[in-house]
Structure formats: structure tokens, C-alpha cells
C-alpha positions in Angstrom: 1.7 40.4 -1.2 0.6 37.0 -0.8 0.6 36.0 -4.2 4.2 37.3 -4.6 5.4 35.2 -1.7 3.9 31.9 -3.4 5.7 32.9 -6.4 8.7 33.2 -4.6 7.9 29.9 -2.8 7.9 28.0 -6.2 11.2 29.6 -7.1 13.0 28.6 -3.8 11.4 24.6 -3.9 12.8 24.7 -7.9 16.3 25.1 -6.1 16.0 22.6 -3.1 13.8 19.5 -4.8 15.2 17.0 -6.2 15.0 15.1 -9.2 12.1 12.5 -8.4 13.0 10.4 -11.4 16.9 10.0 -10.1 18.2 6.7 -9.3 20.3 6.6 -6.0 23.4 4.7 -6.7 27.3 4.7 -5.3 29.6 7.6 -6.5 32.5 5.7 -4.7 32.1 3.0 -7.2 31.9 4.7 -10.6 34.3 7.6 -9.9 37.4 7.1 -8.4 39.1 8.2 -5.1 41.2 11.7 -5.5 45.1 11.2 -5.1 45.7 13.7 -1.4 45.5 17.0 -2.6 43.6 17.3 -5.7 40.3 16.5 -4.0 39.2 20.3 -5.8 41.1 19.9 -8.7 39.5 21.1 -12.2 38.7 17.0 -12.9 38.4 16.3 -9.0 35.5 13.7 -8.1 33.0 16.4 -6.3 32.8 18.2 -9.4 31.8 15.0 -11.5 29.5 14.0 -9.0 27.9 17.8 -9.2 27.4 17.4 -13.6 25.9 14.3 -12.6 23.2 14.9 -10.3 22.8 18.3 -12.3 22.1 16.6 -15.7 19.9 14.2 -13.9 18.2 17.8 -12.1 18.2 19.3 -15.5 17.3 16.1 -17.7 13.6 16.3 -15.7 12.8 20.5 -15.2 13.0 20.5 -18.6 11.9 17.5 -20.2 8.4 19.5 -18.6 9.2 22.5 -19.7 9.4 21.0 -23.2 6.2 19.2 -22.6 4.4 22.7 -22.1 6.2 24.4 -25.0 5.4 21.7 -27.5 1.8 21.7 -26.7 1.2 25.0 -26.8 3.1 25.2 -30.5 0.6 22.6 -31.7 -2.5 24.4 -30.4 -1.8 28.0 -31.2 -0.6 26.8 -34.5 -4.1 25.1 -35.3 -5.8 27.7 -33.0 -4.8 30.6 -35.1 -5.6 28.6 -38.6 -9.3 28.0 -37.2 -9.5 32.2 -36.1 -7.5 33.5 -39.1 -10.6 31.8 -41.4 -13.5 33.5 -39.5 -11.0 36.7 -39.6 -11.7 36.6 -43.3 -15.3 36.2 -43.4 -15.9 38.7 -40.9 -13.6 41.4 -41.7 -15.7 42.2 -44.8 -18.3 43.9 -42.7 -15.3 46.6 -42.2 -14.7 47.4 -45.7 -16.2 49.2 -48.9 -18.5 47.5 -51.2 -16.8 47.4 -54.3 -19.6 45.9 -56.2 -22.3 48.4 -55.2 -20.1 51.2 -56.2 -19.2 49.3 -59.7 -23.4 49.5 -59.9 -24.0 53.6 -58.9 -21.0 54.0 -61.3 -22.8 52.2 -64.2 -26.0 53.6 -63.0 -24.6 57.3 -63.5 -23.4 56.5 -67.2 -26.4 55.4 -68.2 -28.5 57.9 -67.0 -25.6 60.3 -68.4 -26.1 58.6 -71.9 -29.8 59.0 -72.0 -29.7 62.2 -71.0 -27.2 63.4 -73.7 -30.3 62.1 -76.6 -32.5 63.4 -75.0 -30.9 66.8 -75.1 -31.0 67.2 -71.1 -28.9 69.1 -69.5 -26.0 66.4 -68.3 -25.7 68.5 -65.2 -29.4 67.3 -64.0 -27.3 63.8 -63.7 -27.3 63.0 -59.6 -23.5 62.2 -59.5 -23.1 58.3 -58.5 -22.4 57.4 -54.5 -19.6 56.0 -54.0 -18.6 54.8 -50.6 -14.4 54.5 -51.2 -13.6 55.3 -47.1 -14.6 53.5 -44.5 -18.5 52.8 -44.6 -20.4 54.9 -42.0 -22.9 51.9 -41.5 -21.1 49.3 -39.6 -23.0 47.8 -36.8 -22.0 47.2 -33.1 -22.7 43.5 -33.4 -20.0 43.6 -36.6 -17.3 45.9 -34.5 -17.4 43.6 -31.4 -17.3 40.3 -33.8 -14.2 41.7 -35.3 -12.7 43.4 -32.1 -12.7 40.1 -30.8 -11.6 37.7 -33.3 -8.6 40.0 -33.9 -7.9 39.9 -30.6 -7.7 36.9 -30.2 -6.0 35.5 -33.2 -2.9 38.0 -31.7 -2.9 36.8 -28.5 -2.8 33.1 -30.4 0.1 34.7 -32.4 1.8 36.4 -29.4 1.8 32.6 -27.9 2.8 31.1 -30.3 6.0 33.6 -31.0 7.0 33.5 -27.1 7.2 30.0 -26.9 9.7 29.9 -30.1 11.5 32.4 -27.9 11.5 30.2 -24.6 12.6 27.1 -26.2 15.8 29.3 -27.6 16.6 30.5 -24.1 15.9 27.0 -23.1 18.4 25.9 -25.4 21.3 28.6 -24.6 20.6 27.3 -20.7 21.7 23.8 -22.2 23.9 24.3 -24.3 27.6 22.7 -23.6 30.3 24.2 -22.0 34.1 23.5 -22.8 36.4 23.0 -20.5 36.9 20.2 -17.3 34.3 19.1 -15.0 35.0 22.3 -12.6 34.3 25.0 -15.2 31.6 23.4 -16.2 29.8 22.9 -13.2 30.6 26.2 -11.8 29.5 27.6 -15.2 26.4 25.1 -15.0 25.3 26.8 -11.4 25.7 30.1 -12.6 23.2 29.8 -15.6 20.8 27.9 -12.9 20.9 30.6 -10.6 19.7 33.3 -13.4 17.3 30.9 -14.5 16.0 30.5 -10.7 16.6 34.6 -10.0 14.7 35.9 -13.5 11.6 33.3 -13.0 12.4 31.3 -16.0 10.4 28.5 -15.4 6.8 31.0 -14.2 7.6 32.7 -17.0 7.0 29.5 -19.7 4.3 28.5 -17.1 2.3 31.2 -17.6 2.3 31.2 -21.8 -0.7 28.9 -21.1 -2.6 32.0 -19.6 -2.3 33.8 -22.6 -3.7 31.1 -25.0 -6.5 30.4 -22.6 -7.2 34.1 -22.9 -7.3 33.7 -26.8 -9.8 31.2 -27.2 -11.9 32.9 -24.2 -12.3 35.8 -26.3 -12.5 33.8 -29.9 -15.3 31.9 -28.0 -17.4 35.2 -26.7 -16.6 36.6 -30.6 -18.2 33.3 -31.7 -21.1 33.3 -29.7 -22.2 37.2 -30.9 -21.2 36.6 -34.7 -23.9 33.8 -34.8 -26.0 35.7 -32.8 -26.6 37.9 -36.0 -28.4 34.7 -37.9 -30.1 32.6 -35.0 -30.3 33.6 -31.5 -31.5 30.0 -30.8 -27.6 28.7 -32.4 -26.3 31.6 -30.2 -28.0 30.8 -27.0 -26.4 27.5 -27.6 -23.2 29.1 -28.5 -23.1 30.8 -25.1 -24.3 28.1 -22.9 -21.4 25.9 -24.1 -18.8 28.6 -23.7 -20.0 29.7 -20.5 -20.1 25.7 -19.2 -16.5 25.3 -20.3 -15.1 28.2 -18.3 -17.0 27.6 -15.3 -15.4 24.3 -15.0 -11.8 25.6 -16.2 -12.0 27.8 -13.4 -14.2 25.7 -11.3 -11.5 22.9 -11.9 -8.6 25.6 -11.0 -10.1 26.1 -7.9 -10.1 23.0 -6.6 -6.5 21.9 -5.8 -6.3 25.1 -3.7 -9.1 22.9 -1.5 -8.1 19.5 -2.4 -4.3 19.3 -2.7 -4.3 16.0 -3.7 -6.6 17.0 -6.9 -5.0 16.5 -10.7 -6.4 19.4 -12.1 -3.4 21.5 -11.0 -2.6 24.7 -13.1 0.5 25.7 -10.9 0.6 29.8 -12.3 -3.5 29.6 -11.0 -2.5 28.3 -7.8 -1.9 31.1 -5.6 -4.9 33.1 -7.0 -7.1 29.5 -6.2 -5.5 30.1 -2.8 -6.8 34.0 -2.7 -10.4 32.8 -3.5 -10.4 30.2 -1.3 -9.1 32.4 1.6 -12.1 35.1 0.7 -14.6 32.3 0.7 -13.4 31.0 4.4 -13.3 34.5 5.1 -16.6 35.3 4.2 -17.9 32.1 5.7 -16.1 32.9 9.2 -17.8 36.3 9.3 -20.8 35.0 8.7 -21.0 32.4 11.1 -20.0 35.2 13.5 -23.1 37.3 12.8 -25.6 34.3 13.0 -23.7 33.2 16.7 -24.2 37.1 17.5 -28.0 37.3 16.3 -28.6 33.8 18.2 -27.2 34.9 21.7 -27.8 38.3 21.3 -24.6 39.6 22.6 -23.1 42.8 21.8 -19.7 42.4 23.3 -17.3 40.3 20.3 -14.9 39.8 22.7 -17.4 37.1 24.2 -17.6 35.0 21.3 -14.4 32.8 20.5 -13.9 32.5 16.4 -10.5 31.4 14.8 -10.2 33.5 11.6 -8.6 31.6 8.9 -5.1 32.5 7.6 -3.9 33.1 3.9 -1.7 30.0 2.6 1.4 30.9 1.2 2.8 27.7 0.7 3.4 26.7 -2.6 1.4 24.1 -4.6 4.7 21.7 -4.2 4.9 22.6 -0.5 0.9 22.0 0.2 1.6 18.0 -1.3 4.1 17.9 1.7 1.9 19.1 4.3 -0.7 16.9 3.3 1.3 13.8 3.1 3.1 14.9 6.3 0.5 16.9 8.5 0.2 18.3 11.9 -2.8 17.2 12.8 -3.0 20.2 15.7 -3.5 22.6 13.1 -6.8 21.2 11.0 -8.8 23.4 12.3 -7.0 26.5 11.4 -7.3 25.2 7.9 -8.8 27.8 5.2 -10.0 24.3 3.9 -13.5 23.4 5.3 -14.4 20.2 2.8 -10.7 18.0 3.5 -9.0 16.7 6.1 -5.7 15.5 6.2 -4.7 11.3 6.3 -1.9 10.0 8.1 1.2 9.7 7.0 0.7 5.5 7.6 -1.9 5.0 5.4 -0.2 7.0 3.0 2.6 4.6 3.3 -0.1 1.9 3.1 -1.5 3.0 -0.5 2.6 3.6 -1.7 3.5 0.0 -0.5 0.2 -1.1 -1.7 0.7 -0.2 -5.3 3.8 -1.1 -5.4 3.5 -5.1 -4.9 0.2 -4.6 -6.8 1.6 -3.6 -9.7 5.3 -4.1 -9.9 5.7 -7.5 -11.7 9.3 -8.0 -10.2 9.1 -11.0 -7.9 11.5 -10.0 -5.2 9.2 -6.6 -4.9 6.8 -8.2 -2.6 9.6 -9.7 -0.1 11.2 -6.3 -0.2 8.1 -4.2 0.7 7.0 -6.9 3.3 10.4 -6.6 5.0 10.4 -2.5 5.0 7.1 -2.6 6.6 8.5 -4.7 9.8 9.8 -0.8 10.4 6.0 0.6 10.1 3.9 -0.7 12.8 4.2 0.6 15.9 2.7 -0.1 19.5 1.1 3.1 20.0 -2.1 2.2 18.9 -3.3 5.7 17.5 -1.4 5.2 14.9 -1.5 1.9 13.9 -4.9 0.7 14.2 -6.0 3.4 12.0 -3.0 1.8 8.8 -3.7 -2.1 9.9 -6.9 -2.0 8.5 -5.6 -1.3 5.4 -5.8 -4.2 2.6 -2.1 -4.1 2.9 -1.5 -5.8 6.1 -3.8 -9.1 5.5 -1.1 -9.8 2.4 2.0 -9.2 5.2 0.4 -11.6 7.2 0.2 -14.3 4.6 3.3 -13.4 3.5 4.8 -13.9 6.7 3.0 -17.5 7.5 4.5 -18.6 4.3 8.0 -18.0 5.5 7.0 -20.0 8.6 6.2 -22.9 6.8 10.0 -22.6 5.6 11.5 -22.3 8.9 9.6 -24.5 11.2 12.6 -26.3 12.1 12.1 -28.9 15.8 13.2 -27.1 19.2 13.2 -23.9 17.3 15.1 -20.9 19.6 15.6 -18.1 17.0 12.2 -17.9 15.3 11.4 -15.3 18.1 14.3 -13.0 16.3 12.7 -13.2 12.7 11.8 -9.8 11.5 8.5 -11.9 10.3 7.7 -13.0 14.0 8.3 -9.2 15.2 6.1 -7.8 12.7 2.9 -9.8 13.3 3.5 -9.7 17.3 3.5 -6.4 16.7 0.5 -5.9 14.9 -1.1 -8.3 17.2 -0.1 -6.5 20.5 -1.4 -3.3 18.6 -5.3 -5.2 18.3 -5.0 -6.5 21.8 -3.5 -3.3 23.1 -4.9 -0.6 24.9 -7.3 1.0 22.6 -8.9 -2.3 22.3 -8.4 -3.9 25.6 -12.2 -3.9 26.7 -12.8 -6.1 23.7 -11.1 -9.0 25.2 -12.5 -11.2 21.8 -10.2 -10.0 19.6 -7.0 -11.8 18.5 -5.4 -11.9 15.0 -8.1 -13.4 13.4 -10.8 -11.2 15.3 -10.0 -7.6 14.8 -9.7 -5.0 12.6 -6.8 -6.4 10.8 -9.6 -9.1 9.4 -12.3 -6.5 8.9 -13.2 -7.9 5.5 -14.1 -11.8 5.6 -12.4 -12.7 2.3 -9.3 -11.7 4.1 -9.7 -13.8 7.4 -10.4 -16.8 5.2 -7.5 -16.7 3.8 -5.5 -16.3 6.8 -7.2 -18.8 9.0 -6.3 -21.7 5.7 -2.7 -20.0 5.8 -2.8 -20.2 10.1 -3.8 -23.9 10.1 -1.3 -24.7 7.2 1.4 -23.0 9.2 0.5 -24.6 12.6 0.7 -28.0 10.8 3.9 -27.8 8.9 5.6 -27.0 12.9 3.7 -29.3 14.3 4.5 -32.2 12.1 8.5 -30.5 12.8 7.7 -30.2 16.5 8.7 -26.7 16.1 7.1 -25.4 19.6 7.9 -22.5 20.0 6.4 -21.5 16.5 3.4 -23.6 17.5 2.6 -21.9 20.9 2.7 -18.5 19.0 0.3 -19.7 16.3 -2.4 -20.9 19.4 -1.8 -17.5 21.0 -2.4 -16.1 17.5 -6.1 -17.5 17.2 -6.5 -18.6 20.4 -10.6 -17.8 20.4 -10.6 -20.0 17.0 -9.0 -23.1 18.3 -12.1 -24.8 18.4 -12.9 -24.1 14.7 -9.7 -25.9 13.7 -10.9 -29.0 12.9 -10.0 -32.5 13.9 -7.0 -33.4 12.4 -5.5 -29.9 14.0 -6.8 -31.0 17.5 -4.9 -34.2 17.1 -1.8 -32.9 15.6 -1.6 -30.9 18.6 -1.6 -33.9 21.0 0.6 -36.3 18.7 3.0 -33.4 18.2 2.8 -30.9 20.3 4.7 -30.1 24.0 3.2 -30.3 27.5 2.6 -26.2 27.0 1.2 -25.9 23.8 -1.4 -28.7 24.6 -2.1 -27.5 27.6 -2.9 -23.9 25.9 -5.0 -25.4 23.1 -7.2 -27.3 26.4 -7.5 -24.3 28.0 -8.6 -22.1 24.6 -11.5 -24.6 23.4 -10.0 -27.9 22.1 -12.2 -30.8 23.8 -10.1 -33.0 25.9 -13.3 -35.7 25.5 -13.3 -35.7 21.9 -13.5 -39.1 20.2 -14.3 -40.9 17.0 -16.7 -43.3 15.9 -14.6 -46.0 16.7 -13.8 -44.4 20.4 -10.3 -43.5 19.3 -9.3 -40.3 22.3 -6.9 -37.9 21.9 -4.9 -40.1 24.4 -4.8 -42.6 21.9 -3.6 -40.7 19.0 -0.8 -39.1 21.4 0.4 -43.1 22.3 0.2 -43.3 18.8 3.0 -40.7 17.8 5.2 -41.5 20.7 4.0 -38.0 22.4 4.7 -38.2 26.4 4.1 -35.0 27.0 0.7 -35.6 25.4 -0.4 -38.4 27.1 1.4 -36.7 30.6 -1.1 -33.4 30.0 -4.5 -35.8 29.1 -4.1 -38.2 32.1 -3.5 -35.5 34.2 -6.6 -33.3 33.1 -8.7 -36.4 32.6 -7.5 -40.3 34.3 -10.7 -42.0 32.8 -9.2 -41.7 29.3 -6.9 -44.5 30.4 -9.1 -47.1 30.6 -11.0 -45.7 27.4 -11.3 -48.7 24.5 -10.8 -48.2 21.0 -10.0 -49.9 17.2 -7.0 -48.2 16.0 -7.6 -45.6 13.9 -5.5 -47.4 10.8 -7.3 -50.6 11.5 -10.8 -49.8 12.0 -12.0 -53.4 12.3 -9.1 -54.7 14.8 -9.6 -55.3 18.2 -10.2 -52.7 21.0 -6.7 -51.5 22.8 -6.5 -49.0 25.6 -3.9 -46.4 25.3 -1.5 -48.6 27.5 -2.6 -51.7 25.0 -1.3 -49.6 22.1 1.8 -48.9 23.7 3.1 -52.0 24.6 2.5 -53.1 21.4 4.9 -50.2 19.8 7.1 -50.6 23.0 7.1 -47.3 24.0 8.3 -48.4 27.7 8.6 -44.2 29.2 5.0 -44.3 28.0 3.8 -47.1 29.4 5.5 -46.8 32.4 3.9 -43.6 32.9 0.5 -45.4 32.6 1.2 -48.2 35.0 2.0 -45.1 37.8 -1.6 -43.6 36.8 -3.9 -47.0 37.2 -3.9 -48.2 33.8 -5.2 -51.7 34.2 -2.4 -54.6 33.2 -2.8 -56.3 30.0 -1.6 -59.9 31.4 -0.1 -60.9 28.2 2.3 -57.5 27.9 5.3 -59.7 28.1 4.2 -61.8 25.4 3.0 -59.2 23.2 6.9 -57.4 23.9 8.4 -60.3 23.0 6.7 -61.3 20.1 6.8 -57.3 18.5 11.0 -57.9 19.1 13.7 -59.4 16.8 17.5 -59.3 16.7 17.0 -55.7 14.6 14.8 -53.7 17.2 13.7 -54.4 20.7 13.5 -52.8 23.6 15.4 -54.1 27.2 13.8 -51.1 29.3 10.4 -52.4 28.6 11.4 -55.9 29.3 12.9 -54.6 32.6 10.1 -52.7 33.4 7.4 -55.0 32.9 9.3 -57.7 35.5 9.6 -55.1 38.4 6.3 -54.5 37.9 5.7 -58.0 38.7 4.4 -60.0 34.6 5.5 -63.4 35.1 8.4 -64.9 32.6 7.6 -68.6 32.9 3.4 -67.5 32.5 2.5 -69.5 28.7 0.1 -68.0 26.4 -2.7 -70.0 24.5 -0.4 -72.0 22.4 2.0 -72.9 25.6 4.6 -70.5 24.8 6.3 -68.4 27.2 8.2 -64.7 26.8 11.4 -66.7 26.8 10.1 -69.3 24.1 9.2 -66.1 22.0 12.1 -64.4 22.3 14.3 -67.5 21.6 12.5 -68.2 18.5 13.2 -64.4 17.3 16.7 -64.9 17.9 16.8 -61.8 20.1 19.4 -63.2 22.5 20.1 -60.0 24.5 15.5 -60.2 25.5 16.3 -64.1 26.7 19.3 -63.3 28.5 17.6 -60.4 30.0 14.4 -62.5 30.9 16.8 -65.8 32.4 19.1 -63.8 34.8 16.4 -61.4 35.7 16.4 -60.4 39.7 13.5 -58.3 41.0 15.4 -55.1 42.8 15.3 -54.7 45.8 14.5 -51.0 46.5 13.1 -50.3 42.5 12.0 -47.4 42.0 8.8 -46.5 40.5 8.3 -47.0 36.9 7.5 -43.5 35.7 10.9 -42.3 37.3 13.2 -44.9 35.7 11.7 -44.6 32.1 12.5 -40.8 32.7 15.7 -41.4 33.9 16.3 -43.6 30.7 14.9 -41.3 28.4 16.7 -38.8 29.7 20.2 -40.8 29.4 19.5 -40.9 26.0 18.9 -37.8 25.0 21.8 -36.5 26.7 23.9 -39.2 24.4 22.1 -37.3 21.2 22.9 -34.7 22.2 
């Protein structure tokens, strides 16, 4: 009963799957809308559409059917050749000596000869023995041999003659029909559901059996002819022809254990099924005897066995359940040695291959974009597919197009399916299957399993994290730190000071908190501070001063002029007149540089200067008329660098009367004028 319904099972899934090897495209562009009315008409669009996707149906059930046919033609065609030759050595066992009776019959004359000079009575003659019929001394040995090769050469014949047959009905199924695209596709579906309803396709499936039978039996014939002149060649013989059907059926077996097994004989499948059900059968019982002996128990309803169920599925239908499994029901699986994979890493391997080995460059971009749809936050899924050699490549992938679209004051990087994909996957590590391991981040966890793979992404991270902080993209900077926050410290100087020269109050501040040293300086004493006045950062040197004051009073050679003289931060930026900057530094005790109006004034001419810092160095009391070495005061300088508007400022200057305090009115300023950018 079972096997019949997994026949049946194969006949239903040859109606419902689809062509694998069909190419989806649009209909509505290569036919034609109906006019209203003839939407059924004999040339009407559905019926078009129908001779398509049936050709394309047809076109692959059988292009495989002719695969099977074909082969078989060439084996039984060579198969019966090779028995047909021992046929004729053999079958001489089975008939009449002719040249033993051409020997009594001479015998007999002479002696009839001689006796006739002899003057003997001819009658005394014994008569010669001739064996005409069928010889009476045939051996078992030579009756099997024959029995056997016959056999099997008929069977190779009977193959051989079927499959001619198949390939005719094959072609009557696809032959042409005349008439307009409704008659033929009605006509079409008719001829597909006798082939469906009368088994056409088990039918050519199973010619195989018969040819496997043939050389079965040719083999066992072999194996006793020879056995007649060595039984040392026949033991040899047999050992070879027994090995090669214990791994034909061994091999037939397997697929009914492991569906994901090539060695798929689809007419062998349901009995593979049968055995395998027998086997967990047997097994069950078993283990239900041994639990019995062990306790000692006579009462079976006290022990608790799931017996396993006969599989009716079809070998077509077990791929789905494997690729699509309910996990709940594993254990009542007749399969003891598999378990089933998720359907994720099954994606994983598909994707996987696919921009492995496609050599189509807009593959990669395609798959990487699909799998933004994969990843999900429950955690029992996903973490078992992101450790899959897949995901490493997305993330590189992904930090390449953020090198592309680091763009400054960035607001719609959050929105990028790239930035959704690996917040996704990092929510998943940091989630709640992995909370307790408070260590792992994107470069920490089982994403970055193999090392080769977190080598590459921490280079990629770093590249990344420069290319938007050299474009003071902060927003894709802060998700970069949060990224790898516990491997901050690993990044390297020239990351920890990109951060300060380039990055916002927040992101510094994050990268402090997450291991970058606030104290760090170089041989020449150059501090972060410095290298944030050095860039023009405020919101550098705001986060530093705050977190450490003594770095204002720090000494250092500029880092482009190693042997120059030793400048404080606030030296550095009067120099580059960065007056927001150094009015910031004034508020926080920086100590004053007495020549700063000097040095302003000098660093001007009519092309740039800077007013505010002018301004801003008066209130805060540097004297205008005060002379340097050579005798020169800021109005001097300024005169002889033709900057009229820095002498007019420094001659008419008033001190305020309520000023306010430095900080707020470079803010104020710098804020004026980014409002006018903007």
C-alpha cells in the first residue's frame, strides 16, 4: 500500500512542479493585450501564454527522459554483443558432437570392411553410437551457465526493444498539433493528462530495472562458467560481482536516509523507504526489549516509545522537507543518522555559490542586497546562518559602499539597506542569546569566528572610519565606534587622531570612553589637543579640556615641523587665527602668549584676516601700542600688510563696557556664520 501511494506521489508532483530551468519573464510585454471580448478566443493571450510555459514544462521532462532512453540504447546494445559472444561458446555444451559421431561412423565401416575379408559374419559388427538428439550427459554447471546467459541476453534484448517503443510514444506525445493556440493547448493538456494518468514517465524509469537485472544474472552466469576451469578465477569472479551489488543496493539505500544524497534511483525509492522503515522498526523494538529487561517491568504501557512511521513522501517531496523542515517532528524521523539544517543556512550555501561562482559582476551587489531580507532579530535563527562564510563578505561589501557615501552631516545613511543589514546582524550578536558575553561586538563574535575573516574587516572598518572622518560624516562615524567599540584601542594612532581632528563632541567622547587614551602624545609632546587645534576641531578641543585642563598648558613642536619651537594648543591657534578656538582657551586658563596681537597681525594680509580675533584679543585686555623686539607695534604690522580694515579696527578700538566673555561671543560669531551658509 505504501509503495503504491509514493508512486502516486511522483505522479501528482509531475503535474504541480514546475520547470526548474524556466526563465521568469513579462507575458504583458511579448504578447499583446486582448481587444474586450476575445480574452478566450482560439488565438486569445491565455492560451499563448499556456503553449509557452508548456513547451518550456515539456522541453525539460523530456529532455530526461531522453537522457535515460539514450543511455540505456548504448548499453544494452554493447551489453547484448558482449553476452551474445559467450552465448556461443557456451551453447555448444547443449548440442550433439558431430565429430565424434563422424569417428563411431568411420569406426563401424572399417570394422565392417575387415570383417567382410575376413569372412565374418557382418552382423558381429557393434552398430556405431551415434548421439543425433539431445546428449543425455550435460552437466548442472553447463545448464545453469546457459540458463543464465540466455536469460540475460533477453532481458538485454527485451530493454533494448522497450525503449525503441518509449521513445515512439515519446514522440506521438510531441508531435505538433494544427490548428490556433486554443486547440492546441487544450489538445496539449489532454495528451499530458494520459501521460500523467497511464504512468508514462515510471514506466521509462523503470527500463533501467530490467537491464540491471540482465547483467545481475550475466554476472552470476559468469562467475559459475569459470568456475568449471579455476575456482581460484571464480572466487574472484564472485567477490567482484557480489562487491558491485552490495554497493548498487547499498548506494540505493542511502537517499531513503540521506535525502540530500546523489545516488538517487527514483523507481528504488519507495522500496529504500520500505527497508529503512523495517530497520527503524526493528531498531525501536529492540530498544524496547533492552529498556524492558533493564527495569524489569512487565507492564508496556509503563514504558514511553515513539514507533516510527512509513514515509510516503516522494523522493521530490522529501528534498522539500529537508530544505524546509519542521524541526518538531525530528524525532519521529524513520531516519536515525540525519538531521535536518535550517532553511538559513540553506539560503547561505545557495547565496554562497552563487557570488562564488557566477562571474557576472552585478551578481555580488544583487545577492548582498536580497540578504538585507535574511537576517532576523530572533536570535535562534540567525546566529546559527551568521556564522556562515557568507556574512563576513556582506560585511565588507557593505563597508565598501560606506566609503562611497560618507558624505559631512550625513542624515540618511541610517535608511541605507547597507546600514540596516549590519545593525541587524550586530543587534543579533549583542542580543539576547549572547547578552551575558558582554565582549562581543562586530568584530568579537561569531560573525568573525575564523581570524582571516576579522582581519579583513577590521582593515575594511578602519578604512571606512577614515574615509567619514576625513568627510566629517558623524553619524557614519559614531556607528563605526559602536561597531568595534572593544577594539578602539587597537586602532592605531593616526585613527585616534583623526577622531579628534575630525570627529564631533559625541563620537570623541565615545572613542574616550571605549579605550582611546586621552594622554597620548608623541615624541615631540604633540597631544591630542594639539592635533584637534590643528584641524580647526572645537568640538575636539571643547571634549579634551573638559576631560583633562592640564593639556592646555602642554608644550609641543608641531608635528609638520618637528624642529620648530614649542607652542601650546592656544600658541597654535593664534597663529592659524582660529579666534572660537582660542577664545575657548582663554575662558579655560590657558596662559596668554604676550605677543598674540603681534603674531595676528603679522599671519594677516589684505586677502585673509580675521577682525573677531583682533576684537577678541583687545577685550581681553593685549595692548595695541605694546612693540615687539624690533619696535613694531600690531598697528605697524598691520599697516605694513596693507590690511586696512585690522588698523582701522586696532585705532578706533573701545573696550566694552559690559563684554561678554570670550567663549560666548566666538560662539555667537560662529554661529552667525553658519546660519549665513546655510
Amino acid at each position: 500500500m505504501a509503495l503504491g501511494e509514493a508512486t502516486a506521489n511522483r505522479g501528482k508532483n509531475e503535474n504541480e512542479n514546475p520547470n526548474p530551468n524556466n526563465r521568469i519573464y513579462d507575458y504583458k510585454q511579448k504578447y499583446s493585450a486582448d481587444k474586450v471580448g476575445e480574452e478566450f478566443n482560439e488565438n486569445a493571450r491565455v492560451w499563448n501564454v499556456y503553449l509557452d510555459e508548456a513547451e518550456n514544462y515539456d522541453a525539460d521532462v523530456i529532455q530526461g527522459y531522453q537522457n535515460i532512453m539514450d543511455g540505456l540504447l548504448v548499453f544494452a546494445s554493447l551489453f547484448s554483443a558482449v553476452v551474445t559472444t559467450f552465448v556461443a561458446q557456451t551453447s555448444q555444451a547443449l548440442q550433439s558432437d558431430n565429430t565424434q559421431n563422424l569417428v563411431s561412423i568411420l569406426l563401424e565401416t572399417n570394422q565392417l570392411l575387415r570383417a567382410a575379408g575376413n569372412s565374418t559374419n557382418l552382423n558381429a559388427v557393434p552398430p556405431a553410437a551415434l548421439g543425433c538428439g539431445r546428449p543425455t550427459d550435460i552437466s548442472t554447471v553447463d545448464q545453469w551457465v546457459n540458463g543464465l546467459f540466455f536469460t540475460s541476453l533477453t532481458l538485454s534484448l527485451s530493454t533494448a526493444l522497450l525503449t525503441v517503443l518509449a521513445q515512439q510514444w515519446i514522440q506521438v506525445y510531441t508531435s505538433a498539433v494544427s490548428g490556433g493556440a486554443r486547440t492546441r493547448a487544450l489538445i496539449r493538456h489532454f495528451r499530458f493528462q494520459g501521460l500523467v494518468k497511464w504512468r508514462l514517465g515510471d514506466v521509462i524509469e523503470s527500463l533501467p530495472i530490467i537491464l540491471h537485472t540482465s547483467v545481475a544474472i550475466f554476472l552470476v552466469g559468469l562467475a559459475l562458467y569459470v568456475s568449471q576451469f579455476s575456482f581460484p578465477i571464480c572466487g574472484v569472479v564472485a567477490f567482484i560481482t557480489t562487491l558491485t551489488f552490495l554497493f548498487y543496493l547499498g548506494t540505493s539505500m542511502i537517499p531513503a536516509i540521506f535525502v540530500d544524497c546523489p545516488y538517487r534511483l527514483p523507481f528504488l525509492f519507495p522500496l529504500a523507504q520500505l527497508i529503512v522503515f523495517v530497520f527503524c522498526t526493528v531498531k525501536h523494538a529492540v530498544q524496547f526489549l533492552w529498556q524492558q529487561i533493564l527495569s524489569g517491568r512487565t507492564d508496556a504501557s509503563q514504558v514511553h516509545i515513539i514507533w516510527p512511521t512509513m514515509s510516503t513522501k516522494s523522493l521530490k517531496d522529501e528534498e522539500h522537507y529537508a530544505v524546509f523542515s519542521d524541526t518538531s517532528d525530528i524525532d519521529k524521523s524513520c531516519s536515525p543518522f540525519s538531521r535536518p539544517r535550517t532553511t538559513g543556512q540553506f539560503t547561505c550555501d545557495a547565496l554562497n555559490w552563487l557570488i562564488n561562482h557566477s562571474l557576472n559582476s552585478s551578481v555580488k551587489e544583487i545577492v548582498f542586497e536580497g540578504i538585507c531580507g535574511l537576517v532576523k532579530e530572533d536570535e535562534s535563527f540567525s546566529l546559527g546562518v551568521i556564522k556562515h562564510d557568507l556574512f563576513p563578505q556582506v560585511v565588507l561589501f557593505a563597508l565598501d559602499k560606506f566609503v562611497d557615501m560618507a558624505l559631512p552631516s550625513t542624515t540618511t545613511f541610517e535608511e541605507s539597506p547597507w546600514f540596516k543589514l549590519i545593525e541587524k546582524i550586530n543587534k543579533v550578536c549583542l542580543g539576547t542569546g549572547w547578552g551575558h558575553y558582554s565582549e562581543f561586538t562586530l568584530l568579537n563574535c561569531p560573525l568573525t569566528h575564523n581570524g582571516n575573516w576579522k582581519e579583513q574587516i577590521w582593515i575594511k572598518i578602519k578604512k571606512t572610519l577614515e574615509s567619514a572622518l576625513l568627510h566629517k560624516d558623524h553619524v557614519l562615524t559614531k556607528n563605526l565606534l559602536r561597531w568595534c567599540q572593544h577594539e578602539i584601542q587597537q586602532m592605531g594612532i593616526d585613527i585616534f587622531r583623526q577622531i579628534v581632528e575630525h570627529g564631533n563632541k559625541e563620537n570623541i567622547s565615545y572613542a574616550l570612553n571605549n579605550g582611546l587614551d586621552i594622554n597620548w602624545h608623541n615624541d615631540n609632546g604633540y597631544t591630542l589637543l594639539h592635533a584637534a587645534v590643528g584641524q580647526r576641531n572645537l568640538d575636539g578641543v571643547m571634549v579634551l579640556v573638559e576631560r583633562n585642563p592640564s593639556l592646555i598648558d602642554i608644550q609641543a613642536q608641531a608635528r609638520q615641523f618637528p624642529y620648530s619651537e614649542l607652542q601650546t594648543a592656544l600658541d597654535m591657534a593664534v597663529e592659524s587665527q582660529q579666534h572660537t578656538i582660542v577664545a575657548y582657551l582663554l575662558d579655560n586658563g590657558a596662559n596668554r602668549r604676550p605677543d598674540a596681537l603681534h603674531v595676528v597681525t603679522t599671519n594677516s594680509n589684505k586677502w585673509y584676516s580675521n577682525p573677531d580675533l583682533i576684537r577678541l584679543l583687545l577685550d581681553k585686555g593685549w595692548d595695541r601700542s605694546a612693540k615687539d623686539v624690533e619696535g613694531r607695534t600690531p598697528i605697524d604690522i598691520a599697516t605694513a600688510n596693507n590690511c586696512d580694515d585690522i588698523v582701522e579696527i586696532l585705532e578706533s578700538y573701545h573696550v566694552r563696557v559690559k563684554p561678554k566673555s570670550a567663549v560666548s561671543d566666538a560662539l555667537d560669531s560662529q554661529s552667525s556664520d553658519a546660519l549665513i551658509a546655510c
